[in-house]
C-alpha positions, 0 to 999 in steps of 0.5 A: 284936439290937435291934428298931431294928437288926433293922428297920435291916438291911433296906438291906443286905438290899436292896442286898446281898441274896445276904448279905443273906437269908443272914445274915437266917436264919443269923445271926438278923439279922432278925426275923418282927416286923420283917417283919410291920412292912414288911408294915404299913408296905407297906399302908399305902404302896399305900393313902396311893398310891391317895388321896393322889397327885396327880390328875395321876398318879391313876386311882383315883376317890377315892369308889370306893377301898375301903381295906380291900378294898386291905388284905385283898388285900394281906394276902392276897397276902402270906398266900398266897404265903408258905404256898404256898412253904411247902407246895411248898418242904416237897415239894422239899427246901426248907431254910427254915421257914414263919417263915423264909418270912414273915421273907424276903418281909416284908423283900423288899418294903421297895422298895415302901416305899422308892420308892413311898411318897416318889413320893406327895409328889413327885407333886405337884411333876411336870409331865405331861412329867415323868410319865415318870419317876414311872412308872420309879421305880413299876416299878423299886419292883415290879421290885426287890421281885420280884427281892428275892423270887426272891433271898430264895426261893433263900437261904432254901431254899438252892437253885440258880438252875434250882430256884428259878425253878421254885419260884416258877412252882410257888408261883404256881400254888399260891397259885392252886389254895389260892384256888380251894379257898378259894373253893369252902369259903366257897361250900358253907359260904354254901349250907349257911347257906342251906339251914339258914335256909330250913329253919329259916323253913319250920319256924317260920312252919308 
């Protein structure tokens, strides 16, 4: 199967997604370099809202917008919840590799993309009364995504609907607890720098 294909599968998966996250893994319709690409593709539509929608509909101070801080959380977000599914799903029987895992959240953001990225260019042609719906269509693309999430989780690991709520909610406070040691990591290894320089001026400079 092609790339072009690969990358063209994601519409059924969307609007088909029971099949669709099925036939992704078993049938080897999709691919992790077709994932990785809506990943990219979904940075770059969040960062394209934040400085190029309409000051209408705006409220990001274009000088204080950081794109690449936008792209690490995003990337980081999608990092996290991948291997915490994966670390929960290995515990509960879960059916689904790690790369299954990247494979089904990368085409379940696809939404993002398809909603949000045309919702830049159109709002500069709404009205203030019209602001109604662009906040819709924003939701609908979040709400969507998060639907596609929750379907890709349950055909990946081929789980019920009780479990995979309760896959979802384990998920989450995983990717929390994984940060939290992150954090903690990159804390100790920043006092140890410290500690190491300040031995090393105290030593030079006597």
């Amino acid at each position: 199967m092609l790339y072009a294909e690969k990358l063209k599968y994601v519409f059924y998966v969307i609007f088909h997604p029971a099949d669709g996250f099925w036939d992704l893994k078993r049938e080897n319709r999709g691919s992790l370099s077709a994932s990785l690409t809506f990943v990219v593709l979904t940075v770059f539509t969040l960062g394209m809202e934040k400085l190029n929608t309409a000051f209408l509909f705006n409220n990001n101070r274009i000088s204080e917008v950081n794109v690449l801080v936008d792209v690490i959380t995003v990337l980081l977000v999608f990092v996290l919840w991948c291997v915490a599914n994966w670390c929960t799903t290995s515990l509960m029987d879960g059916k689904g590799r790690i790369r299954d895992i990247f494979t089904a959240i990368g085409y379940a953001l696809f939404p993002i993309i398809l909603i949000r990225l045309p919702l830049v260019f159109a709002s500069f042609c709404l009205t203030a009364e019209e602001g109604a719906f662009y906040e819709i269509f924003g939701f609908l693309s979040y709400l969507w995504t998060a639907v596609l999430i929750f379907m890709g989780t349950m055909m990946t690991h081929e789980y019920s609907l009780g479990k995979t709520i309760f896959t979802c909610m384990i998920t989450i406070l995983g990717m929390g607890i994984i940060l939290f040691i992150g954090l903690l990591f990159f804390n100790v290894i920043s006092e140890i720098i410290v500690f190491v320089s300040t031995i090393y001026k105290e030593v030079r400079f006597r």
